[in-house]
N, CA and C atoms of all chains as a GROMACS GRO file, in nm:
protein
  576
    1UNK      N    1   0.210   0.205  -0.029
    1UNK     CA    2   0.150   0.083  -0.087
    1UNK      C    3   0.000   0.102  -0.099
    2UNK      N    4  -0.010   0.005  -0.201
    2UNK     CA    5  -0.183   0.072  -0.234
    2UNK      C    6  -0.231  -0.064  -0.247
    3UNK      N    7  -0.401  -0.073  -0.226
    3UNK     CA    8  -0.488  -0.174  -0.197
    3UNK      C    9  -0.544  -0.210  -0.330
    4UNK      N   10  -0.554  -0.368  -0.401
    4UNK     CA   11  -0.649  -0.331  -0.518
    4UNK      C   12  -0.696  -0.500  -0.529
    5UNK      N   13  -0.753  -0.467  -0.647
    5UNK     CA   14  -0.860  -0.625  -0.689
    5UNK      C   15  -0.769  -0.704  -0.801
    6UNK      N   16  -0.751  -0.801  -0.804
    6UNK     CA   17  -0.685  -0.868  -0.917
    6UNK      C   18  -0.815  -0.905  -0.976
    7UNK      N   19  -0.801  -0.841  -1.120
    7UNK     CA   20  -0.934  -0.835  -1.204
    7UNK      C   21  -0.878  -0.937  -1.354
    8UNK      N   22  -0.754  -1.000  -1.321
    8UNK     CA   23  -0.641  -1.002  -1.472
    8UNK      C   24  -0.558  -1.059  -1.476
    9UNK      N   25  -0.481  -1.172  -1.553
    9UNK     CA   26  -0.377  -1.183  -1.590
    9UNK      C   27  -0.332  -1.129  -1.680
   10UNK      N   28  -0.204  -1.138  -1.711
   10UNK     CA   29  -0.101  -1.066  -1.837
   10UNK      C   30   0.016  -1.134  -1.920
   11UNK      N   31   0.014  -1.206  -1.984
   11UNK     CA   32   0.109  -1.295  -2.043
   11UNK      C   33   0.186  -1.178  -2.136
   12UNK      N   34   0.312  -1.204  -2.175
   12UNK     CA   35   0.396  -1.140  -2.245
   12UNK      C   36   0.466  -1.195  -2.354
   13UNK      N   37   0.406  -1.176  -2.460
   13UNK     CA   38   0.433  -1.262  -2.614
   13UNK      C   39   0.665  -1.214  -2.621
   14UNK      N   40   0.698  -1.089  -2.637
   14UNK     CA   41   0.825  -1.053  -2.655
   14UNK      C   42   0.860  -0.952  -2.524
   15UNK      N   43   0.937  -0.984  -2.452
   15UNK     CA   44   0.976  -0.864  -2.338
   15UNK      C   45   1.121  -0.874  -2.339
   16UNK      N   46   1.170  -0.804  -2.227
   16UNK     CA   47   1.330  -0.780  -2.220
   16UNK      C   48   1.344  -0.917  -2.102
   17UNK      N   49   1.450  -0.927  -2.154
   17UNK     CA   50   1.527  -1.076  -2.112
   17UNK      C   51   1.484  -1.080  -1.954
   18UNK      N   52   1.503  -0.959  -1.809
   18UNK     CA   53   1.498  -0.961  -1.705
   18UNK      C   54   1.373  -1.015  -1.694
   19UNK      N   55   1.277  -0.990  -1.761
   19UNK     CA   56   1.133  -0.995  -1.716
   19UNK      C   57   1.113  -1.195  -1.691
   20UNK      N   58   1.207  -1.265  -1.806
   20UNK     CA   59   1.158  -1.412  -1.851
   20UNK      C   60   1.082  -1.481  -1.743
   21UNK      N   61   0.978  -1.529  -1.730
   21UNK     CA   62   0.954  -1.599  -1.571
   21UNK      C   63   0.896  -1.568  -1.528
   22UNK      N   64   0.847  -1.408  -1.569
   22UNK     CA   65   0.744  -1.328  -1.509
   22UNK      C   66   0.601  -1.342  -1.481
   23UNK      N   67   0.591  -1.343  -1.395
   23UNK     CA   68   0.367  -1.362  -1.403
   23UNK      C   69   0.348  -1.197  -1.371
   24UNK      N   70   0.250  -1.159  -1.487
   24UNK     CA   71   0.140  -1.022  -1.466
   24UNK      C   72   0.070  -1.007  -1.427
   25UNK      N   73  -0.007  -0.941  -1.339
   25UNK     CA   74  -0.173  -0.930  -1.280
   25UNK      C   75  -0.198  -0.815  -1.343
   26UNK      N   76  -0.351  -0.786  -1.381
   26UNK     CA   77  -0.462  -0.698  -1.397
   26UNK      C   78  -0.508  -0.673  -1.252
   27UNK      N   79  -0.487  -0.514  -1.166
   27UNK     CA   80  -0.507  -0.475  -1.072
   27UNK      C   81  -0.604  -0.389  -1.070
   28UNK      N   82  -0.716  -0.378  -1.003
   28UNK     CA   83  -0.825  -0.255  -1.011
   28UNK      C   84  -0.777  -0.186  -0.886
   29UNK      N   85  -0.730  -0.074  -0.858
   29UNK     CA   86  -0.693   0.022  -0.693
   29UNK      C   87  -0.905  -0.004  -0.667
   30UNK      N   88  -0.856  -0.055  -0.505
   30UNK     CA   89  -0.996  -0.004  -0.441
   30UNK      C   90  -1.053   0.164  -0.401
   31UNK      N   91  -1.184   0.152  -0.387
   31UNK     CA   92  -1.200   0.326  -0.389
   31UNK      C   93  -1.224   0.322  -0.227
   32UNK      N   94  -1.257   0.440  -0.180
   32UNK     CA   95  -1.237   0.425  -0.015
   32UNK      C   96  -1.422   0.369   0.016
   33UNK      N   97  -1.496   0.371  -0.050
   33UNK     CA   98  -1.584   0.261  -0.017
   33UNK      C   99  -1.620   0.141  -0.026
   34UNK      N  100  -1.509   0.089  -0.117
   34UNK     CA  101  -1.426  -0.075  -0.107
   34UNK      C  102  -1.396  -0.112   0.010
   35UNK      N  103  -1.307  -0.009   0.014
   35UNK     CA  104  -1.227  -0.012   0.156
   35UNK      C  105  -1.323  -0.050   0.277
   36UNK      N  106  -1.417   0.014   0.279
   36UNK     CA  107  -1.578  -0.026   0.412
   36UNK      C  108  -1.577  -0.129   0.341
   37UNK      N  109  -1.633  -0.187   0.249
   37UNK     CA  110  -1.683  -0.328   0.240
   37UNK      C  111  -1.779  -0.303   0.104
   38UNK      N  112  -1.798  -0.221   0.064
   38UNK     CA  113  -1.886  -0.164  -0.095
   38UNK      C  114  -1.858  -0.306  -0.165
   39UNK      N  115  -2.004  -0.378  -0.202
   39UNK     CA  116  -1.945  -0.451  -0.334
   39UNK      C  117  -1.800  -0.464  -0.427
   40UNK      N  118  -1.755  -0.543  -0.491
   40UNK     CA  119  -1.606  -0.475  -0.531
   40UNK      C  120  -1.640  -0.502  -0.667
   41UNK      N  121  -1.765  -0.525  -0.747
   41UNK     CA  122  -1.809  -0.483  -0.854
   41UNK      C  123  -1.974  -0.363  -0.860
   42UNK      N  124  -1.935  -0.262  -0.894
   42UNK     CA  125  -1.861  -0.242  -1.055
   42UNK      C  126  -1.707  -0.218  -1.025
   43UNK      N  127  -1.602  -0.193  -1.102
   43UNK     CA  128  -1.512  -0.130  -1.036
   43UNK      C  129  -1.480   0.027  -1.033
   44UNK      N  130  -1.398   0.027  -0.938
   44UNK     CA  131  -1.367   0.154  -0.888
   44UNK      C  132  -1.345   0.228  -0.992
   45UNK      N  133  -1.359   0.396  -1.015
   45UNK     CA  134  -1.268   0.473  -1.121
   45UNK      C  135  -1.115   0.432  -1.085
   46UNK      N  136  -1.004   0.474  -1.168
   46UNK     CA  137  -0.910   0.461  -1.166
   46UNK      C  138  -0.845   0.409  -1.288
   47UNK      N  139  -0.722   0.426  -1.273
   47UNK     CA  140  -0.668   0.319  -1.390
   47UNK      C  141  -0.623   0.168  -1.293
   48UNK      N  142  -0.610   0.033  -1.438
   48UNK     CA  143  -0.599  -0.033  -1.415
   48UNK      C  144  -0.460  -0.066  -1.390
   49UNK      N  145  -0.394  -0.134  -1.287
   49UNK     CA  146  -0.237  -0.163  -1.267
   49UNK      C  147  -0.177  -0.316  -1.372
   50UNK      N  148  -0.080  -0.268  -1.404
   50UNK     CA  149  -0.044  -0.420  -1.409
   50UNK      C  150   0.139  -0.470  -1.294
   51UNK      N  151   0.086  -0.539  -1.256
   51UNK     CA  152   0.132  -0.556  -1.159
   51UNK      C  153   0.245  -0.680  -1.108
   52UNK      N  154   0.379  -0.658  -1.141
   52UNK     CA  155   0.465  -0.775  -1.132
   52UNK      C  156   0.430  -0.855  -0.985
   53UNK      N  157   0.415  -0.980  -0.969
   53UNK     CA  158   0.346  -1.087  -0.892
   53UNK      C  159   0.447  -1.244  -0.830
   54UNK      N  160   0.480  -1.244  -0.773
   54UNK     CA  161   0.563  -1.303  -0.693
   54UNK      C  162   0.553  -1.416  -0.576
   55UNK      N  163   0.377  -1.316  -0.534
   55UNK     CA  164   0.303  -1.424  -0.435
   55UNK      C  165   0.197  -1.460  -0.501
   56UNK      N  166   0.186  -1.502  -0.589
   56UNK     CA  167   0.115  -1.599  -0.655
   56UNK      C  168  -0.046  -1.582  -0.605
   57UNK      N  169  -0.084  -1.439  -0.655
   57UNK     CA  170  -0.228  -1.403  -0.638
   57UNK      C  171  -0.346  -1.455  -0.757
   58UNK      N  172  -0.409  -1.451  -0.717
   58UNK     CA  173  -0.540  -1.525  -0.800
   58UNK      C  174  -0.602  -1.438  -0.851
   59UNK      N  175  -0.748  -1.476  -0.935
   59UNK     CA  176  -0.827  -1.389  -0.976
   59UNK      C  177  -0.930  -1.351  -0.841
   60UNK      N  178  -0.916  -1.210  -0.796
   60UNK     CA  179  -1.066  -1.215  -0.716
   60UNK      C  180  -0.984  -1.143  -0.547
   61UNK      N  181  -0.835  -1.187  -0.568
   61UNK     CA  182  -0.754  -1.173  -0.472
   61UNK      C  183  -0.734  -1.018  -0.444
   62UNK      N  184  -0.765  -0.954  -0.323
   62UNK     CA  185  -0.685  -0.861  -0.292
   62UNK      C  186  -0.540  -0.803  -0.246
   63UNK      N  187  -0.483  -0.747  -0.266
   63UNK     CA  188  -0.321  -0.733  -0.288
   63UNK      C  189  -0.304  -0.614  -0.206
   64UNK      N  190  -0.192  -0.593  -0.166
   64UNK     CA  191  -0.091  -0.478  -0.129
   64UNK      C  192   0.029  -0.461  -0.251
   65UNK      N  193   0.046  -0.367  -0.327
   65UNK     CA  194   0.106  -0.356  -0.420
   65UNK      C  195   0.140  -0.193  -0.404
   66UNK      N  196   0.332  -0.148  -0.465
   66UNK     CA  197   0.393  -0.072  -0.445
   66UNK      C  198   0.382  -0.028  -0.576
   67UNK      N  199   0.421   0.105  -0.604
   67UNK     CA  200   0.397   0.143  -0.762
   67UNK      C  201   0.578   0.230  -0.766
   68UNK      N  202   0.623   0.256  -0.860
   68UNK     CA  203   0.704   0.349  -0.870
   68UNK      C  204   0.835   0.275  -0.877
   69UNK      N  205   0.944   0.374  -0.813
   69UNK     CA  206   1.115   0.302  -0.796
   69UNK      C  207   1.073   0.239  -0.688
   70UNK      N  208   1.012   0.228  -0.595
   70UNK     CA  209   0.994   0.115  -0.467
   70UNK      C  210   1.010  -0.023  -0.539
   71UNK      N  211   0.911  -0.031  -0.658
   71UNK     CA  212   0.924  -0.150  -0.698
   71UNK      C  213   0.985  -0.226  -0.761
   72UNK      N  214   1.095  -0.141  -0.796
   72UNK     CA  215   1.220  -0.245  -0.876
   72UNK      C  216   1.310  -0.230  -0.761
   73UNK      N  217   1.271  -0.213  -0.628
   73UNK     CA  218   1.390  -0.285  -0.528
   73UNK      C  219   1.410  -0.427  -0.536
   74UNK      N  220   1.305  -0.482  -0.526
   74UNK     CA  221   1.318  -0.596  -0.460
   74UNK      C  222   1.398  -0.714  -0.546
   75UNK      N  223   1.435  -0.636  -0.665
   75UNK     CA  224   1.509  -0.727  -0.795
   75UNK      C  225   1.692  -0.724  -0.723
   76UNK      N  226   1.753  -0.839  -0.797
   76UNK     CA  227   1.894  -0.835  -0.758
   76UNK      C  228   1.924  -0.746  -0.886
   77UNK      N  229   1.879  -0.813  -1.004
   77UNK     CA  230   1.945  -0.704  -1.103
   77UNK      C  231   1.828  -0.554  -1.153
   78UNK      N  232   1.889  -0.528  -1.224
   78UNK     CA  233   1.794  -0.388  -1.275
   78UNK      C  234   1.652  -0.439  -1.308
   79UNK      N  235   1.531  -0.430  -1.312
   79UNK     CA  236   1.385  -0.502  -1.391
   79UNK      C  237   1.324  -0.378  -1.403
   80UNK      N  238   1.271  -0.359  -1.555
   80UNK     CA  239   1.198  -0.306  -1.579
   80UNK      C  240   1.076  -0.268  -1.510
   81UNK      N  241   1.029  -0.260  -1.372
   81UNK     CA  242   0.934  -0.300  -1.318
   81UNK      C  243   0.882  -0.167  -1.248
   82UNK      N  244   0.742  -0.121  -1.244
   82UNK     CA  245   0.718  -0.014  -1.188
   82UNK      C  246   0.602  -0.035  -1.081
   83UNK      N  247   0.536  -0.146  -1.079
   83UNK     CA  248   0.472  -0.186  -0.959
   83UNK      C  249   0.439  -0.338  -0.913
   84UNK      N  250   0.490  -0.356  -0.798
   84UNK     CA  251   0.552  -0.478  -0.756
   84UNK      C  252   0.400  -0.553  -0.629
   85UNK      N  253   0.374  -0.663  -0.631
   85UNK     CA  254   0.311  -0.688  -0.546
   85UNK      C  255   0.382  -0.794  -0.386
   86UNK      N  256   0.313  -0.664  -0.356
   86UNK     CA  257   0.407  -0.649  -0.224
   86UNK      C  258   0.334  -0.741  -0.094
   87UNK      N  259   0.220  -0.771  -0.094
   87UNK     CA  260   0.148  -0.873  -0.043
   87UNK      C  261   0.001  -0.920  -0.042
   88UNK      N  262  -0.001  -1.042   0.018
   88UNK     CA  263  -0.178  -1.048  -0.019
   88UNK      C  264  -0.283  -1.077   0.110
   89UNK      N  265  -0.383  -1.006   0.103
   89UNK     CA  266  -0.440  -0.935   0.187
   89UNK      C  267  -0.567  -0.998   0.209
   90UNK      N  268  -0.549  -1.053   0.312
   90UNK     CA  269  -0.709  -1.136   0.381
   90UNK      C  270  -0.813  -1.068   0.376
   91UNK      N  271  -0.751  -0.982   0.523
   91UNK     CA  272  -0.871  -0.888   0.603
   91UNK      C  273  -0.847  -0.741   0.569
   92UNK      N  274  -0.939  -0.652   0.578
   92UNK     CA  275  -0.920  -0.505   0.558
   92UNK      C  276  -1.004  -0.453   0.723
   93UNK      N  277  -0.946  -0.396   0.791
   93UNK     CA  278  -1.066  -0.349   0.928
   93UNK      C  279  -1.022  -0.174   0.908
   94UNK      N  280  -1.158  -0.124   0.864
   94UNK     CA  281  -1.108  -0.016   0.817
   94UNK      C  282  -1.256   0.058   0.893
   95UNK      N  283  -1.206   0.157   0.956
   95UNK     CA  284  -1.343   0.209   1.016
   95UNK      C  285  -1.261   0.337   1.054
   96UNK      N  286  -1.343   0.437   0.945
   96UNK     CA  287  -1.301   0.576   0.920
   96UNK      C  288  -1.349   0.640   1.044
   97UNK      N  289  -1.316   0.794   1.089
   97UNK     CA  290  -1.418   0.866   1.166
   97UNK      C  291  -1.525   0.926   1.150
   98UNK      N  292  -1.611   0.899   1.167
   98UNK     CA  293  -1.773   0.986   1.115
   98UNK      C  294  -1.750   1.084   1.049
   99UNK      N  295  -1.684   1.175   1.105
   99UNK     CA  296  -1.651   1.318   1.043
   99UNK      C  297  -1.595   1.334   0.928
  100UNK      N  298  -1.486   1.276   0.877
  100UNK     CA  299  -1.430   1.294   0.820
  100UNK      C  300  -1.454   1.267   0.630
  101UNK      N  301   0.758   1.397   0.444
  101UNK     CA  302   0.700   1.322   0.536
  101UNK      C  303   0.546   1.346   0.502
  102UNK      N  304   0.491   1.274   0.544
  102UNK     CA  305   0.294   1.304   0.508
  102UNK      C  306   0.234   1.300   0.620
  103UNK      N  307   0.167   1.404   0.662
  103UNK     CA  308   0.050   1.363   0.752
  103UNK      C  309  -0.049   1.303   0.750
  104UNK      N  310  -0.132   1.175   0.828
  104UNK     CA  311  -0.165   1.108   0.802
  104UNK      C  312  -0.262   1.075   0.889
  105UNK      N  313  -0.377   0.992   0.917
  105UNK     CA  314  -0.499   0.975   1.027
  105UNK      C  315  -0.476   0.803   0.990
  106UNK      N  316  -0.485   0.715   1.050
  106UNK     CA  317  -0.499   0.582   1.084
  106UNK      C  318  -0.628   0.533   1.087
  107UNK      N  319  -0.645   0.496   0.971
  107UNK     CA  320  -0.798   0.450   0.946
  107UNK      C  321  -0.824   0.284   0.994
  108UNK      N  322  -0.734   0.209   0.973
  108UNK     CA  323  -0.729   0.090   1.010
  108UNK      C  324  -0.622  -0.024   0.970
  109UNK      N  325  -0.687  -0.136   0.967
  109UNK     CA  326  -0.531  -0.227   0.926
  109UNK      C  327  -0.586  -0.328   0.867
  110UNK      N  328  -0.461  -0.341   0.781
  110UNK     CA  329  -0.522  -0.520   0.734
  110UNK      C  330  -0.417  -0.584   0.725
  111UNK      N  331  -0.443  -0.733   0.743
  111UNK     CA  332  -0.378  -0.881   0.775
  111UNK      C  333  -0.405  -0.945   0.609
  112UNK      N  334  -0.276  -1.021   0.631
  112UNK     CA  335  -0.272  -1.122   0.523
  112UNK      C  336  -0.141  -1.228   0.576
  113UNK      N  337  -0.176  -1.345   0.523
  113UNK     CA  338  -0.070  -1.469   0.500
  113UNK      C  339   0.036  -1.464   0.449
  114UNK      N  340   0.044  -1.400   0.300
  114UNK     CA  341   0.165  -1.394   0.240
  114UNK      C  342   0.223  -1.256   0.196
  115UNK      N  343   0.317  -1.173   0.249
  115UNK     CA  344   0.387  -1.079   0.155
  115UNK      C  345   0.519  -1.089   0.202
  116UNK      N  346   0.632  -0.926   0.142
  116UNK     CA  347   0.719  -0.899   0.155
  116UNK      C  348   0.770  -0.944   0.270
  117UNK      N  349   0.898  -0.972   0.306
  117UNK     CA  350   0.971  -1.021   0.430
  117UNK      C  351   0.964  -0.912   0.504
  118UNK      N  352   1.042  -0.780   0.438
  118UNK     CA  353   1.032  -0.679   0.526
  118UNK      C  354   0.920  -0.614   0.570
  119UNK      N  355   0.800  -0.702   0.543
  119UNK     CA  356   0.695  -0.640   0.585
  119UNK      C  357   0.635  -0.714   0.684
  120UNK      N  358   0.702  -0.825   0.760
  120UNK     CA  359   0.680  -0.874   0.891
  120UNK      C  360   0.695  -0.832   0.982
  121UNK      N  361   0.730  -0.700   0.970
  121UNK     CA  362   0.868  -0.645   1.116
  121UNK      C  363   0.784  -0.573   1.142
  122UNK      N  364   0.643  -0.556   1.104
  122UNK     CA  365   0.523  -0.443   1.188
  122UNK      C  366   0.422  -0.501   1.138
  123UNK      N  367   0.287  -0.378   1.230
  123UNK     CA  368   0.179  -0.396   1.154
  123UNK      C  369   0.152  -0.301   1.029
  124UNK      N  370   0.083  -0.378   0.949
  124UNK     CA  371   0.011  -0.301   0.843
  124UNK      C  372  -0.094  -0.205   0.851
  125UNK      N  373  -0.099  -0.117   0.870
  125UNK     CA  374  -0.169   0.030   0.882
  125UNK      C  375  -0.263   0.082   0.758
  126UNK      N  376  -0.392   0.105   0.767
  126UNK     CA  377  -0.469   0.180   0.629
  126UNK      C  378  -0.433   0.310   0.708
  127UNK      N  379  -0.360   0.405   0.627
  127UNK     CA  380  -0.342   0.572   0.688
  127UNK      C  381  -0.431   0.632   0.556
  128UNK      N  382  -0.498   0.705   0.609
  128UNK     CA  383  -0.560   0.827   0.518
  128UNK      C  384  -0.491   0.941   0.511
  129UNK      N  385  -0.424   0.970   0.392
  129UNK     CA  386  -0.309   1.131   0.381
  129UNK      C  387  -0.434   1.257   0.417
  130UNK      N  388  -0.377   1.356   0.514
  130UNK     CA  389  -0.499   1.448   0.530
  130UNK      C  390  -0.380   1.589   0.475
  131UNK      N  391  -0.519   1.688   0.439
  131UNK     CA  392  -0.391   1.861   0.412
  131UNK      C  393  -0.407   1.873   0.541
  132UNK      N  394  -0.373   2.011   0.495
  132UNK     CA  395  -0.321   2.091   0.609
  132UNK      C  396  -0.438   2.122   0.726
  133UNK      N  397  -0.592   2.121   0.664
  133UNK     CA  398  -0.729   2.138   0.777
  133UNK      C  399  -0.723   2.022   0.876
  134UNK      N  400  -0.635   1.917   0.813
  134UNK     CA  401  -0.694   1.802   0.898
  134UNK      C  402  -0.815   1.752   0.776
  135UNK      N  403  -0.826   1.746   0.688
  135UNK     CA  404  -0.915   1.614   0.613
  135UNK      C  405  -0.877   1.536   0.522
  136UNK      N  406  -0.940   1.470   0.444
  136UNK     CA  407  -0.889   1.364   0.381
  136UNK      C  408  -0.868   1.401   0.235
  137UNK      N  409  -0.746   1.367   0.229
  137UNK     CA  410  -0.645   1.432   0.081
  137UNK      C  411  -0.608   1.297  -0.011
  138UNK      N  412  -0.664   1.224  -0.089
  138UNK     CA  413  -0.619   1.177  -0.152
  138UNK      C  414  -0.704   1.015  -0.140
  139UNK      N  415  -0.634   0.864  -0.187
  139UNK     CA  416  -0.699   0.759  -0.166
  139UNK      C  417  -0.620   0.735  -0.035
  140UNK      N  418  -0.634   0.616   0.031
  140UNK     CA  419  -0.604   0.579   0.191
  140UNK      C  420  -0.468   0.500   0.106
  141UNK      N  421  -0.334   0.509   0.207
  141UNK     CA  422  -0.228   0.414   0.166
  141UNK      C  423  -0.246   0.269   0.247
  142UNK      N  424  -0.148   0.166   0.216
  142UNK     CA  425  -0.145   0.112   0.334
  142UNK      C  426   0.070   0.131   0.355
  143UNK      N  427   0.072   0.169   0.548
  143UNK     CA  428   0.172   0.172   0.533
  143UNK      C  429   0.263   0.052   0.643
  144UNK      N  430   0.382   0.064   0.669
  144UNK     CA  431   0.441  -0.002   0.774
  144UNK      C  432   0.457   0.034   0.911
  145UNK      N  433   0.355  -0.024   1.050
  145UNK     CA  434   0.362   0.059   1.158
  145UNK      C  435   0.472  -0.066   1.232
  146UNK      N  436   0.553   0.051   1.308
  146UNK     CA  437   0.661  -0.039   1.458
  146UNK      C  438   0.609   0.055   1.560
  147UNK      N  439   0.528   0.161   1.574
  147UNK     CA  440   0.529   0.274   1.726
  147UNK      C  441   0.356   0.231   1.759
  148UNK      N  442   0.268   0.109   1.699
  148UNK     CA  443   0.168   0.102   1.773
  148UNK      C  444   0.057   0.185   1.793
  149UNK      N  445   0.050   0.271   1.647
  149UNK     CA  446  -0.027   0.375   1.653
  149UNK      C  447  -0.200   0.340   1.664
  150UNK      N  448  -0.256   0.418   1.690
  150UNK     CA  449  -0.394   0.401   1.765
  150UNK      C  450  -0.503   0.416   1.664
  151UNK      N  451  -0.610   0.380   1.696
  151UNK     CA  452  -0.691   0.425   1.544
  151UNK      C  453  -0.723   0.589   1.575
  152UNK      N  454  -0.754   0.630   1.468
  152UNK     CA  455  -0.814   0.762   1.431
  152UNK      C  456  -0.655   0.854   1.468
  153UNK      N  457  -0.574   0.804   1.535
  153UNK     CA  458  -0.451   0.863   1.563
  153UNK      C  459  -0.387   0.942   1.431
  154UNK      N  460  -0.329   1.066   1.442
  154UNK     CA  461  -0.289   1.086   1.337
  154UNK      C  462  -0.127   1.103   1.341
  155UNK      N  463  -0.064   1.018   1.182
  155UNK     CA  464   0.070   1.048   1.237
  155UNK      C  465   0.154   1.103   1.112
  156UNK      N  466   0.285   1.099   1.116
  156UNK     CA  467   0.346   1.108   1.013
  156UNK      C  468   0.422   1.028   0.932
  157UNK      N  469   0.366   1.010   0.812
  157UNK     CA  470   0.401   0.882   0.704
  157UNK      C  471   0.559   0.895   0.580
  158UNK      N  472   0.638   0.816   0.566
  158UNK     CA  473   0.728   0.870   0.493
  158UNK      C  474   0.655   0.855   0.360
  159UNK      N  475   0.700   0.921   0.264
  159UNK     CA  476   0.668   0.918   0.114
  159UNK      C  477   0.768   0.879   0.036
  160UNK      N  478   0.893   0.810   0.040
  160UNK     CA  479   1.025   0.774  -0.022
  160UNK      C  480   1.092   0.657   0.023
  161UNK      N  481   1.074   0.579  -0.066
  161UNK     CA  482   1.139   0.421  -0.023
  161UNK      C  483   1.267   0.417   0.050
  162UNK      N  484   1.337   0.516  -0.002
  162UNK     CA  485   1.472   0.471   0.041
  162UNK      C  486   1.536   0.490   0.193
  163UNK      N  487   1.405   0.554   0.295
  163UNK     CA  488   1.383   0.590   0.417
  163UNK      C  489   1.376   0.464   0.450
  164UNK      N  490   1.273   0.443   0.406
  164UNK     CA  491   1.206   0.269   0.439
  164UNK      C  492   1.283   0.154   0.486
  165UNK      N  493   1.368   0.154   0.348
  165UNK     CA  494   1.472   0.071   0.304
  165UNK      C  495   1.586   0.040   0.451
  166UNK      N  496   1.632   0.206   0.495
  166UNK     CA  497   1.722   0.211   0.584
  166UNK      C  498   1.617   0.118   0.746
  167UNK      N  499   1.520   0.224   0.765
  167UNK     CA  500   1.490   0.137   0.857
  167UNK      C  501   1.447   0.012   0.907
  168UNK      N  502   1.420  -0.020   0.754
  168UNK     CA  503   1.387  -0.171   0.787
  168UNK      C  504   1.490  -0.317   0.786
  169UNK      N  505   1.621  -0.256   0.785
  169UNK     CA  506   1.759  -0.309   0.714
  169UNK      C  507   1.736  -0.373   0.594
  170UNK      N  508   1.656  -0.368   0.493
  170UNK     CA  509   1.617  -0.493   0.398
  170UNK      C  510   1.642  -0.389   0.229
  171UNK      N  511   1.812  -0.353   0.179
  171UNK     CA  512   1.792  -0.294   0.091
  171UNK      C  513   1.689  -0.325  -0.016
  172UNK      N  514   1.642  -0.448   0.002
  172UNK     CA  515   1.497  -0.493  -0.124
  172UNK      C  516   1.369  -0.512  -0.093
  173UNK      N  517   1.334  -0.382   0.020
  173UNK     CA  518   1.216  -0.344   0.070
  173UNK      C  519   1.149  -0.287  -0.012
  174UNK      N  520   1.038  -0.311  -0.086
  174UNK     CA  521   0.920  -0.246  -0.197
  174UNK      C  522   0.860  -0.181  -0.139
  175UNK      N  523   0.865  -0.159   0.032
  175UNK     CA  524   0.837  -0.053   0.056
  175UNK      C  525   0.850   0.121   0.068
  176UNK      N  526   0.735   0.232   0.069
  176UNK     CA  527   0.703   0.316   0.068
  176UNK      C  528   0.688   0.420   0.183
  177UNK      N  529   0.590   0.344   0.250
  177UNK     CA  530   0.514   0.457   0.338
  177UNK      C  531   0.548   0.364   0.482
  178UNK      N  532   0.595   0.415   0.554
  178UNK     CA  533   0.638   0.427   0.712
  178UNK      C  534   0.581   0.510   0.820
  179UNK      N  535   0.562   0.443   0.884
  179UNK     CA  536   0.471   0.485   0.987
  179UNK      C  537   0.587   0.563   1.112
  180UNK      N  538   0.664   0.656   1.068
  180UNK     CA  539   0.768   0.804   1.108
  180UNK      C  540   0.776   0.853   1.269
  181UNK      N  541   0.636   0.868   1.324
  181UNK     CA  542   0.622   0.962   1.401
  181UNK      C  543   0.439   0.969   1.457
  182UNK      N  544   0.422   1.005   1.592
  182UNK     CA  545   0.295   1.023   1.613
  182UNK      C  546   0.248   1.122   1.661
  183UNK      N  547   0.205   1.198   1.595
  183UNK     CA  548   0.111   1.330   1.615
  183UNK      C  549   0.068   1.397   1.741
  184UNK      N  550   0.116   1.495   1.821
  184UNK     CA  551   0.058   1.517   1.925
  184UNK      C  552  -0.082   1.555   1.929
  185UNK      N  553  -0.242   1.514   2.002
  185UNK     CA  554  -0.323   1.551   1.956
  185UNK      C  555  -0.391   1.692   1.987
  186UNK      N  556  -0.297   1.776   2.051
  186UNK     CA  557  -0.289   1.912   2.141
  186UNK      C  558  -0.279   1.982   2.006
  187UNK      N  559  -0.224   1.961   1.876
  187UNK     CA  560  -0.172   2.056   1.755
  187UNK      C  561  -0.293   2.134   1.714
  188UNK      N  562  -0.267   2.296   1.779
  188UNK     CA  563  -0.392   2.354   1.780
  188UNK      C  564  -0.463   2.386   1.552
  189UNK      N  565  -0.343   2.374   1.508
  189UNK     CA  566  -0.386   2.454   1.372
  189UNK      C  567  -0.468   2.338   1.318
  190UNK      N  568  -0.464   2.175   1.313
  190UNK     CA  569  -0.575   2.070   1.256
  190UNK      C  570  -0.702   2.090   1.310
  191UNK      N  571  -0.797   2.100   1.258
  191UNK     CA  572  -0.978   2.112   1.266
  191UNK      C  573  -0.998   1.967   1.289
  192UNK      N  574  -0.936   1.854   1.268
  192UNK     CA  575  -1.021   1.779   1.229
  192UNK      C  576  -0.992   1.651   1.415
   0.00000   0.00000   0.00000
């Protein structure tokens, strides 16, 4: 699971029937000096996620979000879905080792 | 499986069900020297791992899936195993 910024919504003019109901997010992945506490603009390199949404994240919100076949588990039927948001994330206490 | 260093954790109010059944872990994937390989995951800890601890992370949901009984776990990365810190070949 990976850490990121909801920078986005995503509305869907024509999709496949499973999706109907769906809410999208615009996800930025944080970079590992996000992660310390770095401003969270500009954003990180990366690509942007879009991100099927379930717990009802906001703009500005940080997420725990799964990418891949992880993320069409959580469907009863088949969903087109390749990254799922998997939860939403208060606090980060992230304190690397000097060294490393 | 991935080797992994425990950078820290983070808390939130709302996610996955099956993701109540531990804590949430920031693991940093390291190679083979012992350093840092890649962006930090976050994964699922039940063994209480320590900071800077390094352990071993699964990379395949369907591990996940089993141990967490929840076939509609979106989870990934599992917190496997904990590193003895005696393992003479890691530098780090």
């Amino acid at each position: 699971m990976r850490l990121g910024q909801v920078i986005g919504k995503v509305t869907l003019g024509l999709a496949d029937p499973a999706l109907r109901g769906a809410r999208f997010l615009l996800v930025q992945p944080l970079s590992r000096e996000q992660f310390a506490g770095a401003p969270l603009s500009p954003l990180a390199k990366g690509a942007t996620q879009v991100v099927y949404d379930e717990l009802g994240a906001d703009l500005g919100h940080l997420i725990g979000y799964t990418e891949g076949a992880e993320a069409a588990a959580p469907f009863a039927t088949s969903v087109p879905v390749d990254a799922y948001n998997a939860a939403l994330i208060d606090r980060i206490n992230y304190t690397p080792p000097a060294a490393a | 499986m991935q080797l992994a260093r425990i950078d820290g954790s983070v808390t939130g109010t709302a996610c996955h069900p099956s993701m109540s059944q531990g804590r949430t872990v920031i693991c940093q994937p390291l190679d083979a020297d012992g350093f840092a390989d890649g962006p930090p995951v976050l994964a699922l800890d039940q063994l209480g791992a320590g900071l800077h601890q390094r352990v071993l992370i699964s990379a395949e949901g369907s591990v996940v899936r089993e141990l967490v009984r929840d076939e509609r776990s979106p989870l990934r990365n599992f917190v496997l195993a904990l590193v003895d810190p005696t393992v003479p070949a890691a530098t780090a």
